[in-house]
Structures are given as structure tokens and as C-alpha cells.
ZATOR-243751 format. One line per 10 residues: number of its first residue (from 1); their letters; for each residue x, y, z of N, C-alpha, C, O. Coordinates in steps of 0.02 Angstrom, whole numbers. Example, Ala and Ser with C-alpha at 12.3 -4.5 7.8 and 13.67 -1.06 7.14 Angstrom:
% ZATOR-243751
1 = as = 660/-284/390/615/-225/390/660/-165/390/712/-166/423; 642/-112/354/684/-53/357/645/2/394/670/57/402 .
% end
This chain:
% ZATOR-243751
1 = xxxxxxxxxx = -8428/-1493/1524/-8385/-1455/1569/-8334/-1502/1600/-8348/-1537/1648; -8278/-1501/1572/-8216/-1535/1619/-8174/-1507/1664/-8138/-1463/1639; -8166/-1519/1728/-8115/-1491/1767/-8066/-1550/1800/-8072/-1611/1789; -8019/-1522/1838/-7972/-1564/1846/-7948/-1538/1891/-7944/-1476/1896; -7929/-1573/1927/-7889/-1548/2009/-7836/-1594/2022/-7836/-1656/2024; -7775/-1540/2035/-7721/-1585/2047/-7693/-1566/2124/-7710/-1509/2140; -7668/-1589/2157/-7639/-1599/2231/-7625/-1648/2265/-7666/-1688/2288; -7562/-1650/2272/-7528/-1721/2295/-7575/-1763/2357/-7581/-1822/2371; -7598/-1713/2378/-7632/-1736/2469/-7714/-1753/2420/-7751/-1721/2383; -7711/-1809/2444/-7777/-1874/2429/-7827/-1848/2466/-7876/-1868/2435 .
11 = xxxxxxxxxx = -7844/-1823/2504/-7882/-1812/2558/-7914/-1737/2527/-7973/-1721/2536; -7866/-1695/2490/-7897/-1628/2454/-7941/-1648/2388/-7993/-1625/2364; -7894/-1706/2369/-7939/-1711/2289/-7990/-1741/2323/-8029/-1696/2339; -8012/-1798/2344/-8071/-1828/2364/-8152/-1762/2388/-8211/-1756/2370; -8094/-1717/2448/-8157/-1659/2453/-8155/-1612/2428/-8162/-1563/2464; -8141/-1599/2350/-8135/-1555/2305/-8174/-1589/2257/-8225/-1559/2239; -8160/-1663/2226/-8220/-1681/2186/-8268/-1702/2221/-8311/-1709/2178; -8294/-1719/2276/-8354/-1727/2287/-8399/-1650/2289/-8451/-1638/2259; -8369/-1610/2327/-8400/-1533/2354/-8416/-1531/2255/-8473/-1527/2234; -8371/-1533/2221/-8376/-1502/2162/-8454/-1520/2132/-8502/-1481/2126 .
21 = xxxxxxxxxx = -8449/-1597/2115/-8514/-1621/2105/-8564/-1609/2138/-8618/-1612/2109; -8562/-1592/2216/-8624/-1576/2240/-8672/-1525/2207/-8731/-1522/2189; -8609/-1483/2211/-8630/-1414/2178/-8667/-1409/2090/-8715/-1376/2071; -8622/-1455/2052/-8657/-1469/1991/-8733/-1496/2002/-8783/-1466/1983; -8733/-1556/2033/-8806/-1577/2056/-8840/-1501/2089/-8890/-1480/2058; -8823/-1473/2129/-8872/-1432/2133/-8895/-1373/2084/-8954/-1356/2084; -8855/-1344/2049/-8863/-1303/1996/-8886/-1311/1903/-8890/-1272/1855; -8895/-1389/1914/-8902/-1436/1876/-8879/-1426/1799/-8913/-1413/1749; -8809/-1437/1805/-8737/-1446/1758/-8716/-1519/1743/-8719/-1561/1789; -8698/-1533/1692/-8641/-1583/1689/-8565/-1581/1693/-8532/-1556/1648 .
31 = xxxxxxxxxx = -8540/-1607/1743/-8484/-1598/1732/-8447/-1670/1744/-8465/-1716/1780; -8379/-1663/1695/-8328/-1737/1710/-8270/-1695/1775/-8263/-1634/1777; -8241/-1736/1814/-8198/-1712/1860/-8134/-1765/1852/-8147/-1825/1856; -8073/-1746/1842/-8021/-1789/1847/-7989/-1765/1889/-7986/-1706/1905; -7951/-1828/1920/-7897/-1809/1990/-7833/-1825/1977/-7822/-1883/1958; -7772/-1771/1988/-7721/-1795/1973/-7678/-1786/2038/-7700/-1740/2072; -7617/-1819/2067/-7572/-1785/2120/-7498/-1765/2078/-7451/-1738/2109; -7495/-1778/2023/-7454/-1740/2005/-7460/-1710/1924/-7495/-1731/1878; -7409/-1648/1927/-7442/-1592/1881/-7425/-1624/1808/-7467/-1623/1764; -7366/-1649/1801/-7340/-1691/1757/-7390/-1749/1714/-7406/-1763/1656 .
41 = xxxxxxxxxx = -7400/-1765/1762/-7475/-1830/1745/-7524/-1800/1686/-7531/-1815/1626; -7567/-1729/1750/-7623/-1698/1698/-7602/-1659/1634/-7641/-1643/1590; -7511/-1642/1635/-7509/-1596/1557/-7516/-1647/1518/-7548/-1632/1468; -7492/-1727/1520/-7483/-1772/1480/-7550/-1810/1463/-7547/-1859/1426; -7595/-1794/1482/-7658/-1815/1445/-7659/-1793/1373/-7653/-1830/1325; -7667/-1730/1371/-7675/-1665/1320/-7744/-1623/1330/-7756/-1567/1308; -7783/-1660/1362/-7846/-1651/1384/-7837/-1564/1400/-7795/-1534/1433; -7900/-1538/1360/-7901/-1452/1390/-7965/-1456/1427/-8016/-1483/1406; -7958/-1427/1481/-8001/-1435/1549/-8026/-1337/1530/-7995/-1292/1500; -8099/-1338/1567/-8121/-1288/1565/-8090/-1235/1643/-8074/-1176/1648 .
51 = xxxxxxxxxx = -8091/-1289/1692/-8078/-1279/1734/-8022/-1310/1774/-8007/-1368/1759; -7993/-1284/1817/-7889/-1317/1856/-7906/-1289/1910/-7916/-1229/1922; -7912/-1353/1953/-7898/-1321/2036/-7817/-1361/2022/-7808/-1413/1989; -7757/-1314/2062/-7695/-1329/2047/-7671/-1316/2136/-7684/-1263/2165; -7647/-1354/2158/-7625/-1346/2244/-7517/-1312/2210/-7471/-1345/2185; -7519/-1260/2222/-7460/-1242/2252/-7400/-1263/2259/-7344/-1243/2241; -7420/-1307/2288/-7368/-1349/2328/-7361/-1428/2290/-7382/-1484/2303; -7334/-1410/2257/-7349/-1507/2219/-7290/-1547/2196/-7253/-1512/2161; -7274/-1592/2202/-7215/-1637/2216/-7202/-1636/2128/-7242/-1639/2082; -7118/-1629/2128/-7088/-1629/2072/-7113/-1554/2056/-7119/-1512/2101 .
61 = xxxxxxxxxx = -7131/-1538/1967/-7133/-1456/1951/-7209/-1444/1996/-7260/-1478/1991; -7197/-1383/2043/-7237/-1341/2083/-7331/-1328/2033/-7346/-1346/1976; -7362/-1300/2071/-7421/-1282/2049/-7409/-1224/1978/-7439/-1221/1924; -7348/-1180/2007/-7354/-1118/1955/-7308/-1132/1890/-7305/-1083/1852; -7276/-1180/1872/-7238/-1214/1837/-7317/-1251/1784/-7338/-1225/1732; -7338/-1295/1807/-7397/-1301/1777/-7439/-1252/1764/-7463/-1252/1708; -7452/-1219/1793/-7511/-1166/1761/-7489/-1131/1691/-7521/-1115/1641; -7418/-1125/1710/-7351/-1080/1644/-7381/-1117/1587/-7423/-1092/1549; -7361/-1171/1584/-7371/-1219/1537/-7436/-1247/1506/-7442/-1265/1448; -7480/-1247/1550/-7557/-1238/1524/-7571/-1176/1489/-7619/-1181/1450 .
71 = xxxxxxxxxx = -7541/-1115/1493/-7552/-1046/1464/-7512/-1045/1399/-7520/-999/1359; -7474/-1092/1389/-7426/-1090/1339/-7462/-1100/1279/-7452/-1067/1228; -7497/-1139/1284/-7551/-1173/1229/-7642/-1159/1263/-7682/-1200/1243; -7660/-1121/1296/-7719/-1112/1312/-7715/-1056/1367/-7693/-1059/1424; -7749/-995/1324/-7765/-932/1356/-7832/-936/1382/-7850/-878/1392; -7886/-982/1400/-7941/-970/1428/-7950/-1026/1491/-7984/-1015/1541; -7919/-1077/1482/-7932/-1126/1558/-7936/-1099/1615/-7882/-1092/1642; -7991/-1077/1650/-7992/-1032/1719/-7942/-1092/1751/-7939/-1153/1744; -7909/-1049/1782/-7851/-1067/1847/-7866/-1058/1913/-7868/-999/1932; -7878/-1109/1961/-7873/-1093/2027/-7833/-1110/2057/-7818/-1164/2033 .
81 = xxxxxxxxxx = -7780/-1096/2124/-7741/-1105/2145/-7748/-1110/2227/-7759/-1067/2270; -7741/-1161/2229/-7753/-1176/2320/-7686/-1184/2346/-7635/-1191/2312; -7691/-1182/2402/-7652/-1197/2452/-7653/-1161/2499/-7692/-1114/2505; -7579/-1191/2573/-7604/-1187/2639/-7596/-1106/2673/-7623/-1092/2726; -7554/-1054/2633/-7546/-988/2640/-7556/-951/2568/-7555/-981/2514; -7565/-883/2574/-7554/-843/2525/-7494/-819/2478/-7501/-796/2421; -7424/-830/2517/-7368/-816/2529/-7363/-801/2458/-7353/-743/2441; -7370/-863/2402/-7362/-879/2320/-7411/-808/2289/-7381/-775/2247; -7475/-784/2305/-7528/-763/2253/-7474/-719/2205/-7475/-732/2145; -7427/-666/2229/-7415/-606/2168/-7378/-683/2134/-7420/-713/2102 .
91 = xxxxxxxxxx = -7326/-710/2135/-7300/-739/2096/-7358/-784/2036/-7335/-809/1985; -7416/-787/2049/-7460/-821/2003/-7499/-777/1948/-7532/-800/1902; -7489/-698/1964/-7527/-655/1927/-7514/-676/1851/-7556/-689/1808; -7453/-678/1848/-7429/-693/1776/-7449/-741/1728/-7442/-740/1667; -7478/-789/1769/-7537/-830/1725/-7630/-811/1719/-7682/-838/1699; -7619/-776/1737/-7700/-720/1744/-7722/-776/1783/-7740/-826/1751; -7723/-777/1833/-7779/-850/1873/-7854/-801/1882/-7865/-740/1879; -7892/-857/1892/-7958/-842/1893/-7974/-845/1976/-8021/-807/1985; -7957/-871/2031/-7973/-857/2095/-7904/-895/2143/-7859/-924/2112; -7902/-890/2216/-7852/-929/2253/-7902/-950/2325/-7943/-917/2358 .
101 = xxxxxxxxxx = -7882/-1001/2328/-7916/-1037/2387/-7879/-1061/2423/-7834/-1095/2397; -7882/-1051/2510/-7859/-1073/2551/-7864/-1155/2571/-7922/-1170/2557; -7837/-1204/2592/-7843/-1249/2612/-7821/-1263/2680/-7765/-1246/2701; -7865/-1293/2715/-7957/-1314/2712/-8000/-1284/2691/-8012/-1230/2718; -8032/-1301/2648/-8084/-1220/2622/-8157/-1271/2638/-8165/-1331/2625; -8202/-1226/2666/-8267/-1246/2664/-8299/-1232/2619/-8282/-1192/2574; -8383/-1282/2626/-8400/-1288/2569/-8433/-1194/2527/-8425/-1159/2477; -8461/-1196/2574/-8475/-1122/2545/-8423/-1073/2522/-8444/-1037/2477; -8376/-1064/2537/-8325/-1010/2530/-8314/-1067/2435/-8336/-1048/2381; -8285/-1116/2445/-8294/-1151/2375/-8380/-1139/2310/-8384/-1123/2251 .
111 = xxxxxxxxxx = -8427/-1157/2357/-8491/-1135/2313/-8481/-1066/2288/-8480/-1052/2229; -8474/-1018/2344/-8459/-937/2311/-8420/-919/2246/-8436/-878/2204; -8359/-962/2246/-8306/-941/2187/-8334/-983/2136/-8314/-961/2082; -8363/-1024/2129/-8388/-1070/2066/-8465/-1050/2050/-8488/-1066/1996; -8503/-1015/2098/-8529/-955/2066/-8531/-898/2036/-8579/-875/2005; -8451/-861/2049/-8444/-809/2016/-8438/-848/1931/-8470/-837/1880; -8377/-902/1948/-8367/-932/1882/-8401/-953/1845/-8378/-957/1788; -8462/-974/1854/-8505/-1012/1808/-8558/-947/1770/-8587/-939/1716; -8549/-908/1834/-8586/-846/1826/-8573/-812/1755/-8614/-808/1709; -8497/-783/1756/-8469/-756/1725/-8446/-808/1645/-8421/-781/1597 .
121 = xxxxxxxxxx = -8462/-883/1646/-8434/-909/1574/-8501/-961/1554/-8528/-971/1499; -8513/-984/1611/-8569/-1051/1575/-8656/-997/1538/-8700/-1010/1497; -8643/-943/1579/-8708/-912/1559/-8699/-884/1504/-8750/-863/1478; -8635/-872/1469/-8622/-816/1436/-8596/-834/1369/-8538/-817/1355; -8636/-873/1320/-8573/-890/1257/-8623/-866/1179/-8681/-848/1178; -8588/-872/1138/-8619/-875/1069/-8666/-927/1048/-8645/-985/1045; -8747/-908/1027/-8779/-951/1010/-8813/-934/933/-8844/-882/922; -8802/-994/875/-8819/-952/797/-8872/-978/790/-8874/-1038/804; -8918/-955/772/-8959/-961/760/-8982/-939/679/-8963/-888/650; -9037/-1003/647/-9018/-1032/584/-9100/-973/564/-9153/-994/587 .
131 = xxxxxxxxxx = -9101/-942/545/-9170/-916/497/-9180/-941/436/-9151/-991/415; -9239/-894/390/-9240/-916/338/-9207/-891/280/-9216/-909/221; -9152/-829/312/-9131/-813/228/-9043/-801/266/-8995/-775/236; -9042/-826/329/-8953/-814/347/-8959/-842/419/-9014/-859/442; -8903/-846/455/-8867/-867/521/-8857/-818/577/-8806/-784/570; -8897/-804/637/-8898/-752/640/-8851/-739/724/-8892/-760/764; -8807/-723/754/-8770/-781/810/-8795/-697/854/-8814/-648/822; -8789/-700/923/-8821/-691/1005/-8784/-719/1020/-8757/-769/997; -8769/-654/1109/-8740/-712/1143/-8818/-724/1174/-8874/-700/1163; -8781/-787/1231/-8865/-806/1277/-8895/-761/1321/-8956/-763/1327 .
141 = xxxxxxxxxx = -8860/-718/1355/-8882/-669/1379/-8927/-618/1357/-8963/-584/1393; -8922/-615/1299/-8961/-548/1252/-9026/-591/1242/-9078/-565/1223; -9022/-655/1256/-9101/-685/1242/-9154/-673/1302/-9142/-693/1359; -9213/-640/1286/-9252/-625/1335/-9291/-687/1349/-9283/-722/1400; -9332/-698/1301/-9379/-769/1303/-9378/-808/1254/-9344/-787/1207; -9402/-858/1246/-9403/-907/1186/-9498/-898/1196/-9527/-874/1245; -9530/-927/1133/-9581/-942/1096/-9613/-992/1064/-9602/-980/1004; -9643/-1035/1067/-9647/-1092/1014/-9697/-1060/977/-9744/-1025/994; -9670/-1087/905/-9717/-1067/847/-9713/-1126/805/-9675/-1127/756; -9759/-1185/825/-9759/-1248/778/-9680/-1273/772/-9650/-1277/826 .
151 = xxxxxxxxxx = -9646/-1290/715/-9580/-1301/714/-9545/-1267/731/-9494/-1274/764; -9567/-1230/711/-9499/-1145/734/-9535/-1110/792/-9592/-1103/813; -9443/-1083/815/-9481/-1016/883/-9473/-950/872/-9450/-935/817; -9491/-891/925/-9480/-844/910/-9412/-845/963/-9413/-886/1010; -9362/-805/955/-9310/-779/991/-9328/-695/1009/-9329/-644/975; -9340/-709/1068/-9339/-628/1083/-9295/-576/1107/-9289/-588/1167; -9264/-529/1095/-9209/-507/1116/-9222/-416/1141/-9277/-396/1124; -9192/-382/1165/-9199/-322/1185/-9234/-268/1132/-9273/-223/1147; -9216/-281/1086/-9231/-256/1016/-9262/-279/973/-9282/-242/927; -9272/-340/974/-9314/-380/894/-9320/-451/923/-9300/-477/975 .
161 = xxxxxxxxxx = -9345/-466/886/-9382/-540/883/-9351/-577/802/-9350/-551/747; -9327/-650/825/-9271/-664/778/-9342/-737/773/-9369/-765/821; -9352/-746/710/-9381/-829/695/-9323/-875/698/-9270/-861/670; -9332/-925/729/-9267/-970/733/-9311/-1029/679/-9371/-1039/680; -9261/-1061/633/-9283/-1141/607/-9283/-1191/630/-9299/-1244/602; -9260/-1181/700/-9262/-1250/761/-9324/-1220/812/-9345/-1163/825; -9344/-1303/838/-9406/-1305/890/-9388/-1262/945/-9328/-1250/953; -9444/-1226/997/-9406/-1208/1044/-9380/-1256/1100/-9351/-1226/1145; -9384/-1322/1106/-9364/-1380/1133/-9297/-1386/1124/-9255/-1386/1168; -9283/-1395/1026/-9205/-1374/1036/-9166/-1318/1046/-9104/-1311/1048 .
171 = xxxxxxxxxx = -9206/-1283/1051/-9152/-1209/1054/-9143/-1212/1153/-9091/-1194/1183; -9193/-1234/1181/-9194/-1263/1264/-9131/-1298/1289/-9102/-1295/1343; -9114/-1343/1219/-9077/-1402/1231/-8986/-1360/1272/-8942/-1377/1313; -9003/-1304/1228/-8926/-1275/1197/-8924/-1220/1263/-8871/-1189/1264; -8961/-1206/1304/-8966/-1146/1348/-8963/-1161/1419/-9013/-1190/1441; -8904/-1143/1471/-8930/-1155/1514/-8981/-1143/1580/-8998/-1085/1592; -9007/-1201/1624/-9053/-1232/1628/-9043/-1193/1705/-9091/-1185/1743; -8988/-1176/1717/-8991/-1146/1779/-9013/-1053/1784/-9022/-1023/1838; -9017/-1020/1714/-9026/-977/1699/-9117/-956/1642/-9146/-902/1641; -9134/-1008/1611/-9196/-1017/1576/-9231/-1083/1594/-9211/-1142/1597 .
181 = xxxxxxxxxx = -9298/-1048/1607/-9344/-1079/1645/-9428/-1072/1605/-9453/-1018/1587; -9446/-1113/1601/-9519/-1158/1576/-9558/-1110/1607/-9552/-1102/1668; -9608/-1069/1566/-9655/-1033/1612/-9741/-1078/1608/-9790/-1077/1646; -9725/-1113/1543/-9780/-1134/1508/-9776/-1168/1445/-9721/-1156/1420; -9812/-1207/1407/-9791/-1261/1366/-9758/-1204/1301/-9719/-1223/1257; -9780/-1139/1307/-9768/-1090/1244/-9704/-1063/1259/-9660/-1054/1217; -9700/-1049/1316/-9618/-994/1339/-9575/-995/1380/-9584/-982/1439; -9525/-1009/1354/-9474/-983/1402/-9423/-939/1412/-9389/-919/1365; -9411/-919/1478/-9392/-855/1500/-9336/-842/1520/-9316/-896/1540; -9291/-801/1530/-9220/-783/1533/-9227/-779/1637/-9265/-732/1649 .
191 = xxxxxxxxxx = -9213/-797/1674/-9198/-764/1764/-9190/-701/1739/-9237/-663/1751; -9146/-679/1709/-9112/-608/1717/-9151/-537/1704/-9140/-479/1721; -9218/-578/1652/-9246/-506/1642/-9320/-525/1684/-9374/-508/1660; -9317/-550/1725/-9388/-569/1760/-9386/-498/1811/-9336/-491/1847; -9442/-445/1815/-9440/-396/1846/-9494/-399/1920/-9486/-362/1969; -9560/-461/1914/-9587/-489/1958/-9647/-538/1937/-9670/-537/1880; -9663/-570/1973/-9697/-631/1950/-9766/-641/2007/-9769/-613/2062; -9823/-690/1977/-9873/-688/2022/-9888/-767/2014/-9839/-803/2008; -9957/-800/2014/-9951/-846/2026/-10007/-864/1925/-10021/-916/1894; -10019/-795/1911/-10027/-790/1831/-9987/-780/1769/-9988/-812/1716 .
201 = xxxxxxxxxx = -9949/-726/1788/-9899/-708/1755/-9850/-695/1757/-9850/-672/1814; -9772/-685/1729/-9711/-664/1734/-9716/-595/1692/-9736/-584/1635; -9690/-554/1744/-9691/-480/1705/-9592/-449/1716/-9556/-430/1761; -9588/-464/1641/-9506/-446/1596/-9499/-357/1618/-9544/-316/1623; -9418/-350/1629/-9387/-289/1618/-9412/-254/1558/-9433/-196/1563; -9412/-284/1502/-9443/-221/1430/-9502/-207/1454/-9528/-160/1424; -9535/-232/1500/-9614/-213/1488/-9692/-251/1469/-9753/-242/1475; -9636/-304/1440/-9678/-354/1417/-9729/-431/1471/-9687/-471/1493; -9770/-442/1481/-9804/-478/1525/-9824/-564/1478/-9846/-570/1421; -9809/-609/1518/-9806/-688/1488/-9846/-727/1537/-9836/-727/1598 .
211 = xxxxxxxxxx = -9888/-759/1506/-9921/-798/1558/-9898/-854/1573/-9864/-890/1537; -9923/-871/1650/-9877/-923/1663/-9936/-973/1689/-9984/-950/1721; -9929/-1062/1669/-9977/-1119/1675/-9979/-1128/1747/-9934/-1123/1789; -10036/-1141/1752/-10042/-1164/1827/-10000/-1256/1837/-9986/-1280/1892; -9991/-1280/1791/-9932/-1322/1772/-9881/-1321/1809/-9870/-1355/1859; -9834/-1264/1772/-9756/-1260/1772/-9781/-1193/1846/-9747/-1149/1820; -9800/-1170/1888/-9809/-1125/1934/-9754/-1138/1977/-9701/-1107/1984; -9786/-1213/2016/-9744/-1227/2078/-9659/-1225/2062/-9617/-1193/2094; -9647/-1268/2005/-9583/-1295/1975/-9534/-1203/1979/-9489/-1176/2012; -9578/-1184/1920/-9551/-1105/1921/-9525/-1065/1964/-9477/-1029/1950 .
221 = xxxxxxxxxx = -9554/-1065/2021/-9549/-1019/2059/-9492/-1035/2125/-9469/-993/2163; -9475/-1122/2125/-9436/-1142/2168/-9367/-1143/2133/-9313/-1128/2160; -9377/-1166/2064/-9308/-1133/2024/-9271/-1080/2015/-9210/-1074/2010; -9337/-1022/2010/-9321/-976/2005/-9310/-931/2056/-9312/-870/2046; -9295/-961/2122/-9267/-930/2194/-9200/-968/2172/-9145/-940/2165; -9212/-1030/2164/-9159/-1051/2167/-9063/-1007/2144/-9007/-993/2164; -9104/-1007/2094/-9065/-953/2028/-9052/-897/2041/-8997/-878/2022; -9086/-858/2071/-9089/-792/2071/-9035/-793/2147/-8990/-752/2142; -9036/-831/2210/-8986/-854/2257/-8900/-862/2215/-8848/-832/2226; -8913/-907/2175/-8855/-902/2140/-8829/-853/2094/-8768/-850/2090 .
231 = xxx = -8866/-812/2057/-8827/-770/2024/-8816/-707/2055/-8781/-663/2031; -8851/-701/2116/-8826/-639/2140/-8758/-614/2183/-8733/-558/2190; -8739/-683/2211/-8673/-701/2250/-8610/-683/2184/-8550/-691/2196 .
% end
């Protein structure tokens, strides 16, 4: 995950990448963060960033001058746009931005919008999965639980159960960690379809009931507040 924040004022980038990382540490993401104060600088990397905090107001071509130009060659880089009034937002529609933030912004009002965002893209992508007679691709969301079955797992989904030719360790590797959670050395489970849980078992939206190790209990259940805090914002 790369993002990049540009704004002439030193004092915004400094508490824009730190708040940022906090937040990765707590939701437990990787992310690279680059700082630029001018917009000119970050087009000339070539670098495509997942994410652009862009300040408004920025010495030489403006915030919305850059964003133009990031859209020119990349229709998906979520765009955010800070600065010290609203005055600019209609003039930015035209680059579809993804949120606008006031500056000074606290940390929470910042945690909120990078929850919707992570919400809405890091949880949500294409995963293929290799069987034994074809390739079979999901997004991650449609995955209910994973399975271990010796080398291979089961993939469970609303409708069917897919054999994958990878461990369920690697198929773990590829999913995130803020959304699937370890119930037990055999399974793991999607947050989203967890309907309630005890200190034996996790009982799924389809209906279906998974036991859970007195092991992974404590771990589980503090994650899985954790998570469930975050995706509901």
C-alpha cells in the first residue's frame, strides 16, 4: 500500500504521516508513506500511489492541477484533498475525489475516512484460486472460511466449497488480516459472516457452526472487537 501526501506546510506532512502509520500499526497493514511539498516533485517520480492526500493550496501548480494530471493516466488513485476551507470542494468533483479534509484535522475524524477507505478497497479485491482441473477467481469477500486439508484447503463460499492447490497458510498469506481471523489450527473465518461466538464455537450467517481452540480464544475475540469497531464506522 503506497500513499503520498503532498503540502507545502512541513508541520501537515509530518502529522499526516505519523497519524497515518499509527493507524496502519493498529489495523495491522503495511504501508510505504512519501512526503512531498510540492505537486511537481510527486508527478515526477512516476510512482502510482494507492492513495494522495493533496493540500489545495500548494505553491507553484495548485492541489487540483495535480489531481487533473494524476487522472490523466490513472482512474483509480483514491484522492484526498485537504485544506484550510471548503471554498475549492465543487471545483474538485471533476476528478471523482474520494473524501476532503479540513485542516487541522484530528486524529479520529482522519481514522474515520481511512476506514471507510480501506473498508471499501483493501477488503475487497480478486483472489484466483488454482484447483485441480482450472483457475477459479472470488472476490475476498465472498470467502466465508478457509479449511486446512493437508496441502490443500477448502474455500468456502455462500454457495459451494472450492478445493484450493495452495496450503491454507498460503491462501492466509494473500487475505487481509484485519478482516480473517484464526479460529483454530483448522479454520479460518471471514469478521463479516460471524453471526455470534462463545468461548467454544463461532456460529456463521449460513448456518454453519466452527469450533474454536481454547488456543486462539483470547487472541480471537480481542481482534475480533477490534474489527468489527472498524468496519462498522
Amino acid at each position: 500500500m503506497r500513499i503520498a501526501i503532498c503540502d507545502r506546510n512541513i508541520e501537515n506532512l509530518f502529522w499526516f504521516k505519523n497519524a497515518i502509520y499509527r493507524y496502519a500499526e493498529k489495523i495491522k497493514i503495511d504501508v510505504l508513506i512519501e512526503c512531498y511539498q510540492y505537486g511537481e516533485e510527486m508527478l515526477g517520480t512516476g510512482v502510482r500511489y494507492n492513495l494522495v492526500f493533496i493540500n489545495y493550496e500548494l505553491s507553484g501548480i495548485n492541489g487540483l492541477e495535480i489531481a487533473e494530471k494524476i487522472r490523466k493516466t490513472d482512474a483509480y488513485t483514491a484522492i484526498i484533498f485537504i485544506g484550510r476551507s471548503t471554498d475549492f470542494i465543487l471545483e474538485t468533483f471533476k476528478v471523482n475525489p474520494f473524501s476532503f479534509l479540513l485542516v487541522p484535522t484530528d486524529e479520529k475524524e482522519l481514522f474515520n475516512m481511512l476506514n471507510q477507505y480501506f473498508k471499501n478497497s483493501i477488503n475487497s479485491y480478486t483472489v484466483c484460486l488454482k484447483t485441480k482441473d482450472y483457475m477459479q477467481c472470488v472476490n475476498s469477500n465472498e470467502i466465508v472460511y478457509l479449511e486446512a486439508a493437508n496441502k490443500r484447503c477448502f474455500v468456502s463460499l455462500e454457495k459451494e466449497k472450492i478445493i484450493c492447490n495452495k496450503t491454507m497458510a498460503r491462501m492466509y498469506e494473500v487475505l487481509p488480516k484485519s478482516q480473517f481471523l484464526k479460529i483454530n489450527r483448522a479454520f479460518i473465518i471471514n469478521c463479516n459472516y460471524v453471526r455470534k461466538y462463545n468461548n467454544e464455537n463461532v456460529f456463521l450467517k449460513n448456518g454453519e457452526s466452527l469450533p474454536m481452540s481454547r488456543n486462539y480464544a483470547r487472541e480471537f475475540k480481542m481482534n475480533f472487537q477490534n474489527n468489527i469497531n472498524f468496519m462498522k464506522i
